[in-house]
VODREN-777216 format. One record per residue (C-alpha): x, y, z; residue in three letters. Coordinates in Angstrom, 3 decimals. Each point is the difference from the previous one (the first is absolute). Example, Ala and Ser with C-alpha at 12.3 -4.5 7.8 and 13.67 -1.06 7.14 Angstrom:
BEGIN
{px = 12.300, py = -4.500, pz = 7.800, code = ALA}
{px = 1.370, py = 3.440, pz = -0.660, code = SER}
This chain:
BEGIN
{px = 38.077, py = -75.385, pz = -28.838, code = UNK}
{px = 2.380, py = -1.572, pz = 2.513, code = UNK}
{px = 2.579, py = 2.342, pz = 1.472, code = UNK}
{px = 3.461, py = -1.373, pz = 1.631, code = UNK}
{px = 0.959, py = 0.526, pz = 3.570, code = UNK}
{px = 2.959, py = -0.678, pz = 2.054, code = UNK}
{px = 0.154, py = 0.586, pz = 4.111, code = UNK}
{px = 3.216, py = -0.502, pz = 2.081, code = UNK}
{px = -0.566, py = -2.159, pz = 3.416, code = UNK}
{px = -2.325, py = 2.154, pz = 2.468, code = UNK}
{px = -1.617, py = 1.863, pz = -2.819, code = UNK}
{px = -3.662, py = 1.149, pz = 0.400, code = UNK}
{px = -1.923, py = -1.571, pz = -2.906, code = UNK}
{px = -3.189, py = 1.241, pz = 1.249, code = UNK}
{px = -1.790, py = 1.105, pz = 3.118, code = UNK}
{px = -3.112, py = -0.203, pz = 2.073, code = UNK}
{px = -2.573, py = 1.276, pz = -0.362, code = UNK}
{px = 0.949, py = 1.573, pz = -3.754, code = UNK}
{px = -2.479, py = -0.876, pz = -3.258, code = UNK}
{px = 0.406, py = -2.745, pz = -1.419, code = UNK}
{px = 1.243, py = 1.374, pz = -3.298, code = UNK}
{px = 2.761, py = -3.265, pz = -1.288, code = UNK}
{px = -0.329, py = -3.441, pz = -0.442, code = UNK}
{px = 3.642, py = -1.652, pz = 0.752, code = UNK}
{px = 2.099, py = -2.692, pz = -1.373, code = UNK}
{px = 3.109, py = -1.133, pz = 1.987, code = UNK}
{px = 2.314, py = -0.915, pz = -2.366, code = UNK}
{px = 2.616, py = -0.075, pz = 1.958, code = UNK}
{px = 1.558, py = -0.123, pz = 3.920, code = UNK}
{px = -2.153, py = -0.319, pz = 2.939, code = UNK}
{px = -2.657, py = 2.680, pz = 2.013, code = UNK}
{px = -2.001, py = -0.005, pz = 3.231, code = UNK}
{px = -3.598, py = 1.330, pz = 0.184, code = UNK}
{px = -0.620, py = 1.597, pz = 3.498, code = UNK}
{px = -2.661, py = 1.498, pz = 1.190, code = UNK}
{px = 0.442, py = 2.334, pz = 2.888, code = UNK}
{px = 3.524, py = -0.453, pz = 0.282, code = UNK}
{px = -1.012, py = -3.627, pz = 0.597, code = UNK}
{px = 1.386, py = -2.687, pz = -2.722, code = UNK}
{px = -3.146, py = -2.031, pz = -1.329, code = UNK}
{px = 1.774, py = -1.404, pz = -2.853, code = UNK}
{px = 3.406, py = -0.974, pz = -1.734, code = UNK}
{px = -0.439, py = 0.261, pz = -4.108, code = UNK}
{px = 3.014, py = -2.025, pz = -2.039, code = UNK}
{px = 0.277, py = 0.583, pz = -3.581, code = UNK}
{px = -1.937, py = -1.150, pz = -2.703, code = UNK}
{px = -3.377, py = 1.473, pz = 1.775, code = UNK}
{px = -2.423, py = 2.219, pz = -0.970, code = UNK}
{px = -1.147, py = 2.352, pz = 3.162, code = UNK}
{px = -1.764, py = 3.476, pz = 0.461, code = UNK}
{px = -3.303, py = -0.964, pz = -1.980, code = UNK}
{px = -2.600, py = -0.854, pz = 3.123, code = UNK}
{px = -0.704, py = 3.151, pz = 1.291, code = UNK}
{px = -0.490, py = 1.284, pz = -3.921, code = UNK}
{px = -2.515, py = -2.763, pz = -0.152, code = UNK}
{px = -1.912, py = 0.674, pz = 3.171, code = UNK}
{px = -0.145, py = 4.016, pz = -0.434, code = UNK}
{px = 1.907, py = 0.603, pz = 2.968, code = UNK}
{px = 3.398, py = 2.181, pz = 1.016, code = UNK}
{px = 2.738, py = -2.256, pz = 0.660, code = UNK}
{px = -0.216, py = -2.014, pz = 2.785, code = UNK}
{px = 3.717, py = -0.828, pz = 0.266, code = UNK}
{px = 3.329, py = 1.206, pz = -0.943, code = UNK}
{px = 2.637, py = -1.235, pz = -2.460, code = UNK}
{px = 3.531, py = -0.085, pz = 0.686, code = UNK}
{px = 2.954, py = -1.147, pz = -1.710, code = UNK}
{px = 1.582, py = -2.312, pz = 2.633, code = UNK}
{px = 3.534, py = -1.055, pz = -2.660, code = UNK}
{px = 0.399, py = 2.561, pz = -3.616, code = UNK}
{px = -3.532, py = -1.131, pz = -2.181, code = UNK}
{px = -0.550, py = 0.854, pz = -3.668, code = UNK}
{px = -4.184, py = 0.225, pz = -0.559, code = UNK}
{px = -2.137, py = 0.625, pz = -2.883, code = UNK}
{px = -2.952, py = 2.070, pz = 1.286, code = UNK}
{px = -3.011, py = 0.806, pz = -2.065, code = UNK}
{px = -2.941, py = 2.347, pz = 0.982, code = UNK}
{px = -2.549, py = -1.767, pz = 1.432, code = UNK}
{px = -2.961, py = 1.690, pz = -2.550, code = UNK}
{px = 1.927, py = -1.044, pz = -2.537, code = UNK}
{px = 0.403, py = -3.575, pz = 1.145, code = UNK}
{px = -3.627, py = 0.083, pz = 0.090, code = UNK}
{px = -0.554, py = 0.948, pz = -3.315, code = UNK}
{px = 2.232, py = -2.698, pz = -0.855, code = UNK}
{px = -1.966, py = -2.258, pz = 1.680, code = UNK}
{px = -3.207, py = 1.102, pz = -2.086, code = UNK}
{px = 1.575, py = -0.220, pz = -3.309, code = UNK}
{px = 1.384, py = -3.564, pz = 0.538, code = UNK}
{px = -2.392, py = -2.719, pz = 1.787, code = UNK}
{px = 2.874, py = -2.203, pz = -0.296, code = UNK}
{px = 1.879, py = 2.416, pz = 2.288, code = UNK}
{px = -3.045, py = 0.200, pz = 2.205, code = UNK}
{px = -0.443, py = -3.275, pz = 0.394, code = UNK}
{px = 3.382, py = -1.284, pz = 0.936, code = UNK}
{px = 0.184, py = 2.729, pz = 2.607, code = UNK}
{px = -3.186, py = -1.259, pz = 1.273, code = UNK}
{px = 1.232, py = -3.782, pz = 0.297, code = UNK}
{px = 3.414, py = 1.309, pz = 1.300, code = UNK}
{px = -1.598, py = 1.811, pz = 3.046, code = UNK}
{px = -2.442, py = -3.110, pz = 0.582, code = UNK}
{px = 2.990, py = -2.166, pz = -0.196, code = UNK}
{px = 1.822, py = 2.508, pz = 2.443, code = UNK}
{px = -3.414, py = -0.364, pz = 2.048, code = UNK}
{px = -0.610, py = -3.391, pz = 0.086, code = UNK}
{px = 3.673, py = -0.552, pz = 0.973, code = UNK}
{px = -0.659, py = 1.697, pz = 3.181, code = UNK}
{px = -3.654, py = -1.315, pz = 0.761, code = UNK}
{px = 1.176, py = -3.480, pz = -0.148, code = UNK}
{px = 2.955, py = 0.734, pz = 2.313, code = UNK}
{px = -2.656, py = 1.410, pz = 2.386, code = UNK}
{px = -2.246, py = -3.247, pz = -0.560, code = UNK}
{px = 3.117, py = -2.194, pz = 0.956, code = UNK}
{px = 0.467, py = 1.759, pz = 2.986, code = UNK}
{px = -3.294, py = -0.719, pz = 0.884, code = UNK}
{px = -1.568, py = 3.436, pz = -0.379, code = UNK}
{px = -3.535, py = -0.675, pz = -1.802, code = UNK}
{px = -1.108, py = 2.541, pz = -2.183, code = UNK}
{px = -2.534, py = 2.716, pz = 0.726, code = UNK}
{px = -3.380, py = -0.906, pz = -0.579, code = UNK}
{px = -2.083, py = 3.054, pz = -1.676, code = UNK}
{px = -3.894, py = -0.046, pz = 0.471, code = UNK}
{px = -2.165, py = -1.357, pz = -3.163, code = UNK}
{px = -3.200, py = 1.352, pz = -0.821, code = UNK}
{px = -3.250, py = -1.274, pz = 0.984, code = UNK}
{px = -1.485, py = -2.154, pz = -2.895, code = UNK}
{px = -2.721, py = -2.695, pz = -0.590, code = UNK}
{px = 1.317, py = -2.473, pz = 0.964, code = UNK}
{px = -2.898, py = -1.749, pz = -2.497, code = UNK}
{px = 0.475, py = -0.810, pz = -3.644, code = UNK}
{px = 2.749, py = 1.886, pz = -2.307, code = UNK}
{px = 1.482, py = 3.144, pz = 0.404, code = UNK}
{px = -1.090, py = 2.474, pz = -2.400, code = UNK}
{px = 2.314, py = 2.892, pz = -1.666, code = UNK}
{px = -0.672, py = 2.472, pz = 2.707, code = UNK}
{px = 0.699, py = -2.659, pz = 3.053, code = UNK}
{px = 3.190, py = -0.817, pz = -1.751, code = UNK}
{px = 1.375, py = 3.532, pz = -0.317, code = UNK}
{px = -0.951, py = 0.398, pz = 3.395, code = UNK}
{px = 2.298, py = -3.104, pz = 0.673, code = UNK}
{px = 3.047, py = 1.007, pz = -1.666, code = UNK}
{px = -0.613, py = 3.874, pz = 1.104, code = UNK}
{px = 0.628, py = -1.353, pz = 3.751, code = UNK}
{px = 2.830, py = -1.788, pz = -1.337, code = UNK}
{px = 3.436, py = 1.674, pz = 1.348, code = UNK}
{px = 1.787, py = -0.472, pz = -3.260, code = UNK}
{px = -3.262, py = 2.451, pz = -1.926, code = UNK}
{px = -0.507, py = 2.808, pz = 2.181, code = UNK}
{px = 0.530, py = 3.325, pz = -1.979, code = UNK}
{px = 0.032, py = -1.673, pz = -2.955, code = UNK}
{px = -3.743, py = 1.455, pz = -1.147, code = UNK}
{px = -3.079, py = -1.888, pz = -1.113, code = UNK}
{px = -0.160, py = -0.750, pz = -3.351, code = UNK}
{px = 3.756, py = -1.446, pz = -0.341, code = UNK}
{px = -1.336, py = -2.543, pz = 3.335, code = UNK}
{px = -3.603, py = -0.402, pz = -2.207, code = UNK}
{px = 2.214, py = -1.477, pz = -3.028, code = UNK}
{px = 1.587, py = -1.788, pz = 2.081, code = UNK}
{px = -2.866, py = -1.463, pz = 1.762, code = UNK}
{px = -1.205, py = -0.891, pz = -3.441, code = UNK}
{px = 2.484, py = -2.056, pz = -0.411, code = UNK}
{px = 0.069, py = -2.160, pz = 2.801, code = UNK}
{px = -1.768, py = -3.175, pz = 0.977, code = UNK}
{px = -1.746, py = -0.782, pz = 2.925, code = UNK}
{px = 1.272, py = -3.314, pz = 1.470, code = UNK}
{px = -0.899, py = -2.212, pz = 3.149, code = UNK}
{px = 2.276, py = -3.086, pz = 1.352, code = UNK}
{px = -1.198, py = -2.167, pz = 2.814, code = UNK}
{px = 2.281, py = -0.252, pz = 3.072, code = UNK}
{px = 3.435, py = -1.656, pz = -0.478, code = UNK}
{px = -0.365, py = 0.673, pz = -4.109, code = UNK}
{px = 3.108, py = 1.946, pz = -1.914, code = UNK}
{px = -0.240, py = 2.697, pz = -1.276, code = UNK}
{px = 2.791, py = -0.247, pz = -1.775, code = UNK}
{px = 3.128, py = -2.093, pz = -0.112, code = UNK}
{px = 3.717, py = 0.462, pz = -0.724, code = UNK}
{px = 1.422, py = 1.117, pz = -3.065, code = UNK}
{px = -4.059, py = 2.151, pz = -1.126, code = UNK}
{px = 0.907, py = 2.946, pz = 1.962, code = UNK}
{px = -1.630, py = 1.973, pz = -3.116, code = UNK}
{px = -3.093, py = 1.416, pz = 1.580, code = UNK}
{px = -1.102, py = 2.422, pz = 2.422, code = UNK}
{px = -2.499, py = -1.809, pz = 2.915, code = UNK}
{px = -2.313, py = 2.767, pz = 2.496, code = UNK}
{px = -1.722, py = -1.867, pz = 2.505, code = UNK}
{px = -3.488, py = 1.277, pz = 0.189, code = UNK}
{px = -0.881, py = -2.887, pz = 3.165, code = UNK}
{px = 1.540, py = -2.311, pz = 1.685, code = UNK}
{px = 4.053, py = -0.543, pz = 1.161, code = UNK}
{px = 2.952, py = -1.156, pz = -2.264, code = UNK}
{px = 2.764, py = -1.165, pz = 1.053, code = UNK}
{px = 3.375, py = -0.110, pz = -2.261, code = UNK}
{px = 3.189, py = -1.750, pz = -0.091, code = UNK}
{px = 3.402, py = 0.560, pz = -1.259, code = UNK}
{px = 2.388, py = -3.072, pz = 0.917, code = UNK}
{px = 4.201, py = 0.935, pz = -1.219, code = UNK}
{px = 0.064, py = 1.968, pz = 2.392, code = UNK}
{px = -3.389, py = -1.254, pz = 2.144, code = UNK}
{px = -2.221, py = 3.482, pz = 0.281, code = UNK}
{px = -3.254, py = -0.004, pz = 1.116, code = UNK}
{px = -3.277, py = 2.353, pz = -0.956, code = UNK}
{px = -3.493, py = 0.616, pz = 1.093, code = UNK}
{px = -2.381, py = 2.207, pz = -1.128, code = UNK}
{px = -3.803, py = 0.300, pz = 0.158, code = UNK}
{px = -2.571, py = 2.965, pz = -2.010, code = UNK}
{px = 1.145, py = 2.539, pz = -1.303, code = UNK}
{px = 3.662, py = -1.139, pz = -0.884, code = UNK}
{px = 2.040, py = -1.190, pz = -2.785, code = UNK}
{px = 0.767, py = -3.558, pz = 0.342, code = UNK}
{px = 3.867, py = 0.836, pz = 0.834, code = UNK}
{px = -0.211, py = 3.523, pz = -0.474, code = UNK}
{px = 3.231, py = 2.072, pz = -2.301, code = UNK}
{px = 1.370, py = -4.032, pz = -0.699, code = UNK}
{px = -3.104, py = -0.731, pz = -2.062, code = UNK}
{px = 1.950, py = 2.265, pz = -2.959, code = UNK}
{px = 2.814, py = -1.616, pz = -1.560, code = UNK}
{px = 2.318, py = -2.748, pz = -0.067, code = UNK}
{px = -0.390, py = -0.394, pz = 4.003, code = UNK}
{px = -3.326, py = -0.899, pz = 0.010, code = UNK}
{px = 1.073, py = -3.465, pz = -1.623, code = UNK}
{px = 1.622, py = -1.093, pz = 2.522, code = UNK}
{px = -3.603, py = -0.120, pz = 2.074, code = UNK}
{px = -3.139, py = -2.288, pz = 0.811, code = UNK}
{px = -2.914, py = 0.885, pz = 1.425, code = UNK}
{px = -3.223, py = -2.170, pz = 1.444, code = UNK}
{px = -3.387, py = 1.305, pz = 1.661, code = UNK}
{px = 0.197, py = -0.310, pz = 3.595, code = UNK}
{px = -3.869, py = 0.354, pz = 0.174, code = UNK}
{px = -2.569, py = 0.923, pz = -3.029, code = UNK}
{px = 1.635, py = 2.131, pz = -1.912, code = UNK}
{px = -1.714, py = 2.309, pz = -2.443, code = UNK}
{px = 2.554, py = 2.518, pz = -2.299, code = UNK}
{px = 0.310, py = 2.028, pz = -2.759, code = UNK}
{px = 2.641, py = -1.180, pz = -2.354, code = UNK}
{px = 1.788, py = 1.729, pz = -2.756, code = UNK}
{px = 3.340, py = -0.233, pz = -2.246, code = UNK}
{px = 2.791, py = 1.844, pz = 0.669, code = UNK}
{px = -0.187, py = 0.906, pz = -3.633, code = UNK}
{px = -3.246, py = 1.751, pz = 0.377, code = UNK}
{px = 1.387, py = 2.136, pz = 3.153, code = UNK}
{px = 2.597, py = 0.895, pz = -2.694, code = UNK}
{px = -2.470, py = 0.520, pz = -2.648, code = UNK}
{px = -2.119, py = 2.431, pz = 2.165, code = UNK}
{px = 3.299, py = 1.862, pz = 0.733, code = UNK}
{px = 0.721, py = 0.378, pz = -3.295, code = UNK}
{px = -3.306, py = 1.854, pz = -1.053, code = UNK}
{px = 0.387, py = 2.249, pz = 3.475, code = UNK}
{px = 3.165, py = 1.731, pz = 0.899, code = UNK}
{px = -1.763, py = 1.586, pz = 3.311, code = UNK}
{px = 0.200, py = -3.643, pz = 0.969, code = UNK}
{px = 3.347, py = -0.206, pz = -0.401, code = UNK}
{px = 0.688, py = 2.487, pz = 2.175, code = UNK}
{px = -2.020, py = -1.586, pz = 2.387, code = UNK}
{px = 1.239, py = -3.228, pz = 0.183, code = UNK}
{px = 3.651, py = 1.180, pz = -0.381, code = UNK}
{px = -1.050, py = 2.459, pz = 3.667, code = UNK}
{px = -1.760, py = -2.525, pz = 1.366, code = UNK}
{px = 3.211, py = -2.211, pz = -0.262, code = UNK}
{px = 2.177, py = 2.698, pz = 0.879, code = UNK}
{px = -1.998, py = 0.190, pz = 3.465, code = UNK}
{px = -0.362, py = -3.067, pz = 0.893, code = UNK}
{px = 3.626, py = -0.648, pz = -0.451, code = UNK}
{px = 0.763, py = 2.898, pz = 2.298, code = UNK}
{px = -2.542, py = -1.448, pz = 2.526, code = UNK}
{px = 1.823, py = -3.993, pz = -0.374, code = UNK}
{px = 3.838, py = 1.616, pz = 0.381, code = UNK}
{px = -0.906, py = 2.449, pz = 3.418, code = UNK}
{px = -1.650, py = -3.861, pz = 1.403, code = UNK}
């Protein structure tokens, strides 16, 4: 399914504003994509590029140059897809690549100081437990779920606990970054010390957002800064869920894809 391609320096790979048709791997050399005649960014070899605006549904956004000679492997993007459906293994380590990718970027924002955006939470009870529709209606305000479709976010909120701390408890320490925290109430704040990053959050967030998936998230603490109530879940059941629904794959993967647009233009 993978077709060779070679490009001498200057080369048009792609263009703006064409479909999205190929999924690229540099294999070798070095390319710039530029948008507008404008360089956005430099691409060495071994990368994989020209997936994002597959993902999102959109005509590219950028072009792709060949800034020394490059040899790629290209695949059509459908077919990558398809790939994609027939192996969850595949699916899933292209999901915790792009997270990884993400969360790479979020906590070079957070070092700079930049909090992160705070989305608006529903407006719940704040009496007794949350039942199955209050918690959909949680995680359905959650960035990281929107388009992914109710009954994917209803097994999900099956599987999740509802948890309170009192101020200055952990969450979690250092070393358990294996599940998945949404902070219904209250404010969290997180800390990564080699190097020292900071992050606060309050409803409606992920405690530490895209670094929650993966090895990264080990590497974090977090503590209540007031009463916190969350709903918590393994990362293993986010995976599980993916595995039964491929629309949420997509999802996820887009939702990724943007926000990792959105971190790279800040």
């Amino acid at each position: 399914m993978l077709e060779e391609e070679e490009c001498a320096p200057g080369e048009r790979i792609y263009s703006e504003g064409e479909a999205p048709d190929h999924f690229y791997m540099l294999r070798q050399g070095r390319l710039e994509l530029v948008r507008s005649d404008r360089p956005v960014e430099i691409l060495e070899a071994p990368r994989a590029f020209g997936m994002m605006d597959a993902l999102i549904d959109r005509p590219r956004t950028t072009s792709a140059l060949a800034a020394s000679a490059v040899q790629l492997l290209r695949i059509r993007s459908d077919a990558w897809m398809e790939l994609l459906e027939d192996s969850f293994e595949l699916a899933r380590t292209s999901v915790l690549a792009l997270a990884r990718a993400t969360a790479a970027l979020e906590e070079r924002l957070w070092a700079r100081g930049i909090p992160p955006g705070m989305p608006l939470p529903p407006a719940l009870d704040g009496s007794g437990g949350l039942d199955i529709v209050q918690r959909v209606a949680v995680l359905m305000h959650t960035p990281a779920f929107h388009g992914v479709g109710v009954q994917p976010v209803s097994d999900l909120a099956a599987a999740a606990e509802e948890l309170k701390f009192a101020a200055g408890e952990h969450l979690f320490d250092r070393g358990s970054g294996d599940r998945v925290f949404v902070i219904v109430d209250g404010h969290v704040e997180a800390e990564r010390k080699d190097p020292r990053v900071t992050w606060r959050g309050g409803p409606g967030q992920i405690v530490c957002e895209s670094v929650c998936l993966g090895a990264l998230g080990s590497s974090w603490e977090a503590r209540a800064i007031t009463e916190v109530r969350a709903l918590s879940f393994g990362v293993d059941d986010w995976f599980d869920v993916l595995q039964e629904n491929f629309e949420m794959v997509r999802a996820t993967l887009a939702t990724f894809a943007q926000k990792r647009e959105r971190l790279l233009a800040a």
